[in-house]
C-alpha positions in Angstrom: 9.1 1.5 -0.2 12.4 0.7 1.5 14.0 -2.5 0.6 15.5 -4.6 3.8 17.6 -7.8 4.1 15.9 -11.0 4.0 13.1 -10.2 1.5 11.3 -7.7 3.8 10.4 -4.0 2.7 8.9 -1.1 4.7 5.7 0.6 2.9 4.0 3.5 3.3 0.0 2.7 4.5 -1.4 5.5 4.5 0.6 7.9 6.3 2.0 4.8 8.6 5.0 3.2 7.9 5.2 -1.3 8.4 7.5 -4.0 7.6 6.1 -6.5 5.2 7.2 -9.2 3.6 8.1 -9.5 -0.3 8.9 -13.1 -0.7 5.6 -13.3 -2.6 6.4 -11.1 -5.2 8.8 -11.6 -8.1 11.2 -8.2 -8.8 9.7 -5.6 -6.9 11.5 -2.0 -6.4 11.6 0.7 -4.7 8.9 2.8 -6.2 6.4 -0.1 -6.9 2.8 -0.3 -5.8 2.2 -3.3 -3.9 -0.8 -4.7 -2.4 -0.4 -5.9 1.1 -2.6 -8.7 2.9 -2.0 -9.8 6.4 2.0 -8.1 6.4 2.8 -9.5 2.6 3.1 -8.0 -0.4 0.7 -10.3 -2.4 1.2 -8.8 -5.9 2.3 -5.4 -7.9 0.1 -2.9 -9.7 0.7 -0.4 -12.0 0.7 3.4 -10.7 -2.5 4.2 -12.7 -4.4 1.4 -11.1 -2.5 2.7 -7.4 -3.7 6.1 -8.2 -7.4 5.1 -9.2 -7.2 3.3 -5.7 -6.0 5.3 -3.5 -8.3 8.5 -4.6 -11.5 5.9 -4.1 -9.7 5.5 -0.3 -9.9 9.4 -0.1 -13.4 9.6 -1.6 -14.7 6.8 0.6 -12.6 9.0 3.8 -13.9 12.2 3.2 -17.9 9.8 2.9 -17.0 8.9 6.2 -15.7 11.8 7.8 -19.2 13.8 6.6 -21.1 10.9 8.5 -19.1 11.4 11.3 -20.3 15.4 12.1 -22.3 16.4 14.5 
């Protein structure tokens, strides 16, 4: 996360990079795992829970992707 001016942030989403907003979220740093709804950060989790999500996204990807073939 990169923290702008004006309690905006850009974020990584998988692999693309958005402005959000951060206004909803109390102390946030650069680092932090946020969870973003409709271009806000809505609240913070902790990097085990991030992790745990984000290798679910993978699982359910690579689910997909299999689906997908021919």
């Amino acid at each position: 996360m990169e923290l702008r001016p004006n309690d905006q942030a850009v974020v990584n989403l998988g692999g693309i990079r958005k402005e959000i907003s951060i206004a909803l979220v109390a102390d946030v740093q650069v680092g932090d795992y946020v969870i973003v709804h409709v271009g806000h950060a809505i609240g913070v989790i902790d990097p085990e829970e991030a992790a745990r999500t984000l290798a679910l996204f993978a699982e359910m990807q690579a689910v997909a992707g299999a689906e997908v073939q021919p």
